[in-house]
C-alpha positions in Angstrom: -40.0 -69.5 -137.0 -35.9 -69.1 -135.8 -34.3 -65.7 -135.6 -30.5 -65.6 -134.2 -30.6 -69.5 -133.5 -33.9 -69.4 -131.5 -37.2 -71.2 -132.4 -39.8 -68.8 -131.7 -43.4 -69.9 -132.0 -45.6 -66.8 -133.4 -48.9 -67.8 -132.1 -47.9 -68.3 -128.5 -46.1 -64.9 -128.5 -49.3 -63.0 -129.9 -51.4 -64.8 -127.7 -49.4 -63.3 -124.8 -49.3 -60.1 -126.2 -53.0 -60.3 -126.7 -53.7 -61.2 -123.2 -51.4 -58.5 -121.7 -52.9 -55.8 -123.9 -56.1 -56.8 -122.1 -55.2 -57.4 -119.0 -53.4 -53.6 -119.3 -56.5 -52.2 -121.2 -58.7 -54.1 -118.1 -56.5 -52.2 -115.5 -56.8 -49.0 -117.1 -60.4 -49.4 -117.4 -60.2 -49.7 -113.6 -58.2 -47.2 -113.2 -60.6 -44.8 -114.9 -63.8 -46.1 -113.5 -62.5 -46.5 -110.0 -61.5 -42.6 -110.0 -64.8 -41.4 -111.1 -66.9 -43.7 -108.7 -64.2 -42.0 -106.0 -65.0 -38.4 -107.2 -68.3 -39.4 -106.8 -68.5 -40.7 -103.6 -66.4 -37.8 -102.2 -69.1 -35.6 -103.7 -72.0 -37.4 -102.0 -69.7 -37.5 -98.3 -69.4 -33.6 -98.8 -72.6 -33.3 -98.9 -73.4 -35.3 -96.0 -70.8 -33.6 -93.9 -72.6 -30.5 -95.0 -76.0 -31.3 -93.9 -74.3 -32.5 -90.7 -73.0 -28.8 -90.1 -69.3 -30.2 -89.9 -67.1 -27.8 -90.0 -65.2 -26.6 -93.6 -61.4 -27.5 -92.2 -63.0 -30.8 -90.8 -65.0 -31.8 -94.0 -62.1 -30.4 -96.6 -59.6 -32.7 -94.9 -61.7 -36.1 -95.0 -62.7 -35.2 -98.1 -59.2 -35.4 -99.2 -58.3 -38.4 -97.1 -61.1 -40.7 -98.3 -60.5 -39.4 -102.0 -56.6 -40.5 -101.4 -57.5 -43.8 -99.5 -59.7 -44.6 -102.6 -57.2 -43.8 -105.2 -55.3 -46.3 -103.8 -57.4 -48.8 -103.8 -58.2 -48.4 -106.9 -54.7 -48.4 -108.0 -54.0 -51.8 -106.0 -56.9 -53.1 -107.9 -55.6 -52.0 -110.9 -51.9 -53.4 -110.6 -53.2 -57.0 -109.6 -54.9 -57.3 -112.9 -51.4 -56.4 -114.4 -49.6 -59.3 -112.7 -48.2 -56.9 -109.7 -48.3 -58.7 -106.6 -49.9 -55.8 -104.5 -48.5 -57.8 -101.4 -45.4 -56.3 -101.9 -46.6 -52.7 -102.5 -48.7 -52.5 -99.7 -45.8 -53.9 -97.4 -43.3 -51.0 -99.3 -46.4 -48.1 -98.7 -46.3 -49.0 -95.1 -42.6 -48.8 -94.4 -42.7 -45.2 -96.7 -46.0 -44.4 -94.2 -43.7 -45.3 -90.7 -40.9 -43.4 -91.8 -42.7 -40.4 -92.7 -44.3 -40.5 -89.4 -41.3 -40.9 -87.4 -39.8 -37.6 -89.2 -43.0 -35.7 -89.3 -44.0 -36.2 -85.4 -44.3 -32.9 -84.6 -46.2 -31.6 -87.5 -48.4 -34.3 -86.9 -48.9 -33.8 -83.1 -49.8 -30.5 -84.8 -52.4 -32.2 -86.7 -53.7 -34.1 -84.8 -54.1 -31.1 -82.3 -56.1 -29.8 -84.9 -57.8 -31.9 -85.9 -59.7 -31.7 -82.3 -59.4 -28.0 -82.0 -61.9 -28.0 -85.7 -64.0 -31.2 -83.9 -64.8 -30.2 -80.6 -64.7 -26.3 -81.7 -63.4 -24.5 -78.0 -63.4 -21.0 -80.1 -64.1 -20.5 -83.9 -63.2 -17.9 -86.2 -64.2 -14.5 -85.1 -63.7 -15.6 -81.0 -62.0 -13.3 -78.7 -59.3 -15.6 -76.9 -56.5 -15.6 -74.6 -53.8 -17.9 -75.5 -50.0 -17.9 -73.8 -50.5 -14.4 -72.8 -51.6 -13.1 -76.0 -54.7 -11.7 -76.5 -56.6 -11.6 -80.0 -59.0 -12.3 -82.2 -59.3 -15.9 -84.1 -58.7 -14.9 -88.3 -58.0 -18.5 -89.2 -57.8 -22.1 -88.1 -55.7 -24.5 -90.3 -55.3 -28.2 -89.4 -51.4 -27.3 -88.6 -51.8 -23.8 -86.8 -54.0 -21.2 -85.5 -54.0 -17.4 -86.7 -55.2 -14.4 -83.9 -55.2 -11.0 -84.5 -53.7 -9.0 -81.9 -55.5 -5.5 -80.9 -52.7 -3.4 -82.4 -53.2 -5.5 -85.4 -50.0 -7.9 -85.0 -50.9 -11.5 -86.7 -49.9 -14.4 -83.9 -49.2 -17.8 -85.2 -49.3 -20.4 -82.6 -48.8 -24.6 -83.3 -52.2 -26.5 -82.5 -50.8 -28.6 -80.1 -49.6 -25.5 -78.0 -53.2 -24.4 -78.1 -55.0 -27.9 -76.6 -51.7 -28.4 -74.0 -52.1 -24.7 -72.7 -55.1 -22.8 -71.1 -57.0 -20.7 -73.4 -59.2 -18.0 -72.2 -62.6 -17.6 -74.6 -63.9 -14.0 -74.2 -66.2 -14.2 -76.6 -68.2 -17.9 -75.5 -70.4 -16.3 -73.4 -72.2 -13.3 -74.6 -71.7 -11.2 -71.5 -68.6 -9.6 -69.1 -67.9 -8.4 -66.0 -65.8 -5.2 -65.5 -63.2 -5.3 -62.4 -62.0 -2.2 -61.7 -59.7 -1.4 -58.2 -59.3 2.0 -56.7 -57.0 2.9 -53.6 -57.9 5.5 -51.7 -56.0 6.9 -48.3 -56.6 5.7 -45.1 -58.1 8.8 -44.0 -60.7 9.2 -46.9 -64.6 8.3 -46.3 -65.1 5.0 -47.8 -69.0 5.5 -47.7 -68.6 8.2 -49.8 -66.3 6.8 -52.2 -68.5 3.7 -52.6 -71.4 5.9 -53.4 -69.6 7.9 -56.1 -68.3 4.4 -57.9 -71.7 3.0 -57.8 -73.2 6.0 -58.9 -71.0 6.5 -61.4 -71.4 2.5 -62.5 -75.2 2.9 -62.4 -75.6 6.1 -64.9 -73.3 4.3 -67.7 -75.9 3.3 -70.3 -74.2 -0.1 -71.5 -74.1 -1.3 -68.0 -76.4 -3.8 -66.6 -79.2 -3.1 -63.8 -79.2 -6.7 -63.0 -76.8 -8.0 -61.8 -76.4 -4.2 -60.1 -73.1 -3.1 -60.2 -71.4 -3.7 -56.6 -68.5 -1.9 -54.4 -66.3 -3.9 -51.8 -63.2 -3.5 -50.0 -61.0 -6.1 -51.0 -57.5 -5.0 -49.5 -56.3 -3.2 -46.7 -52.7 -2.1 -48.6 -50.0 -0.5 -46.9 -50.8 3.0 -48.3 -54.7 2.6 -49.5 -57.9 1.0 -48.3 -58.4 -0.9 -52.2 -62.3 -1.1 -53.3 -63.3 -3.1 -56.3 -66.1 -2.2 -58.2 -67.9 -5.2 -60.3 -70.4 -4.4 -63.2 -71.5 -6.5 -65.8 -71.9 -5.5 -69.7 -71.8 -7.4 -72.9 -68.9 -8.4 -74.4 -69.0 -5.8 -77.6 -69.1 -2.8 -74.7 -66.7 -4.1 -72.0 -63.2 -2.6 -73.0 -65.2 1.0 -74.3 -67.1 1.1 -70.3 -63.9 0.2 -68.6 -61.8 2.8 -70.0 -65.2 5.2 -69.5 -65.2 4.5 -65.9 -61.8 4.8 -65.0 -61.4 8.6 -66.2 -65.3 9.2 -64.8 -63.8 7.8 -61.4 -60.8 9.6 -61.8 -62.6 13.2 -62.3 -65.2 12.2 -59.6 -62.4 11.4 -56.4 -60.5 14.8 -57.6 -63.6 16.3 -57.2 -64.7 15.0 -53.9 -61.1 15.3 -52.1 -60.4 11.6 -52.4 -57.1 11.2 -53.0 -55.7 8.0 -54.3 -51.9 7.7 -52.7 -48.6 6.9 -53.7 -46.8 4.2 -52.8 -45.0 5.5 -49.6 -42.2 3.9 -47.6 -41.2 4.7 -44.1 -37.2 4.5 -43.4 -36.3 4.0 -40.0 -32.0 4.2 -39.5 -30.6 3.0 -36.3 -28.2 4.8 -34.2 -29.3 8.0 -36.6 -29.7 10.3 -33.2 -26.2 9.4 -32.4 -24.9 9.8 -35.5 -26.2 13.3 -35.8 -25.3 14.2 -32.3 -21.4 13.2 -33.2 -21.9 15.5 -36.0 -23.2 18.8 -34.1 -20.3 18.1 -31.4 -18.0 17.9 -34.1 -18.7 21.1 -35.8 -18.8 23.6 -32.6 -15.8 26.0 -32.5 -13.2 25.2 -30.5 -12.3 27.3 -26.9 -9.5 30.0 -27.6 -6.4 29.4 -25.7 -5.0 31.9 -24.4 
């Protein structure tokens, strides 16, 4: 057969046709197949990192990463029955995969931050924690940041990788606290007595513990007070309610035995200030009359 000036042979042309309809119709077959084997096996992981008590952030995001890494495998398989050269595309899915790195390093620094913080769990959601001076309660952990709840309700957002390069303080790991609290009193105050009233007052609280008993010591000698520290344990749901408790029991309880608890004080000592006032008393009687 000839169209425009060219011999064109019918039976080669529909026997290529023919063959690329079913290599394309083999393809999409894979295409199909492959995605619900990868739904599948994503299905039979979850459940797996379920039983395994892996945590929901954890198990959501290698979910997603082996349902990805399938699909594209699947796709590769899929474009070499087409003729692709997958070669090619793997080499181009590489270069796209460096590149994004390179501009993404910090959110992935981030990531990968988090990815640790959800692994090797130092708080969870609900914890009590100290983080770069901010004190709060964990709402939410993402793979890219960390929520916590402030005590006057103020929502902190801080990047995972500040979290796992900074100290963080975990209130709420252990299920009990210890209360610090540090009185001055004056120098000329009884510090038998004193000690007696804080540990009496520590002993009658009825969230504090008996064991370990609640204990007094001097800890400074200050340059207007004689300091004493008073140590009792509690749990962690009671600590903040029994430290303000104490400290406007202790209060009341000084005022009422004549402790007094000073002011800073400062003594000023001014050289040549006898002179100074001498010149001034000379200077200010009358003169003799002349006569």
């Amino acid at each position: 057969m000839e169209f425009l000036g060219f011999t064109l042979d019918v039976a080669a042309l529909t026997d290529s046709a023919l063959t690329l309809l079913l290599k394309v119709v083999l393809a999409l077959v894979i295409l199909l197949v492959g995605r619900w084997l990868a739904k599948k096996a994503i299905t039979i992981a979850n459940r797996i990192m379920l039983r395994s008590r892996l945590d929901d952030t954890v198990a959501s995001f290698l979910s997603r990463l082996l349902y990805g890494i399938l699909l594209v495998i699947v796709v590769l398989a899929a474009l070499s029955k087409i003729g692709v050269q997958t070669t090619s595309v793997v080499a181009i899915l590489g270069g796209v995969a460096i590149a994004v790195g390179l501009s993404l390093k910090d959110q992935l620094s981030n990531f990968a931050a988090g990815i640790m913080i959800v692994t090797f769990r130092p708080f969870v959601r609900g914890d009590f924690i100290q983080v770069n001076g901010f004190t709060g309660t964990v709402t939410e952990i993402t793979l890219v940041n960390t929520h916590i709840t402030t005590t006057n309700n103020h929502d902190i957002i801080f990047p995972n990788s500040d979290i796992t390069t900074s100290a963080t303080t975990n209130y709420s790991s252990l299920p009990n606290r210890r209360v610090d609290i540090t009185i001055g009193i004056g120098y000329d105050a009884d510090i038998k007595t004193a000690k007696n009233i804080m540990l009496d007052l520590a002993a009658s609280n009825p969230v504090a513990f008996s064991d370990p008993a609640p204990i007094v010591r001097v800890t400074n000698l200050g340059d207007n007070s004689v300091d004493l520290t008073l140590n009792v344990w509690t749990t962690n749901a009671d600590w903040w309610d029994m430290q303000c408790d104490l400290l406007e029991q202790l209060k009341y309880a000084l005022d009422d035995n004549k402790i007094d608890i000073p002011f800073p004080q400062r003594s000023v000592h001014v050289k040549g200030l006898d002179q100074m006032v001498n010149n001034m008393n000379q200077a200010q009687k009358p003169l003799p009359d002349k006569d």
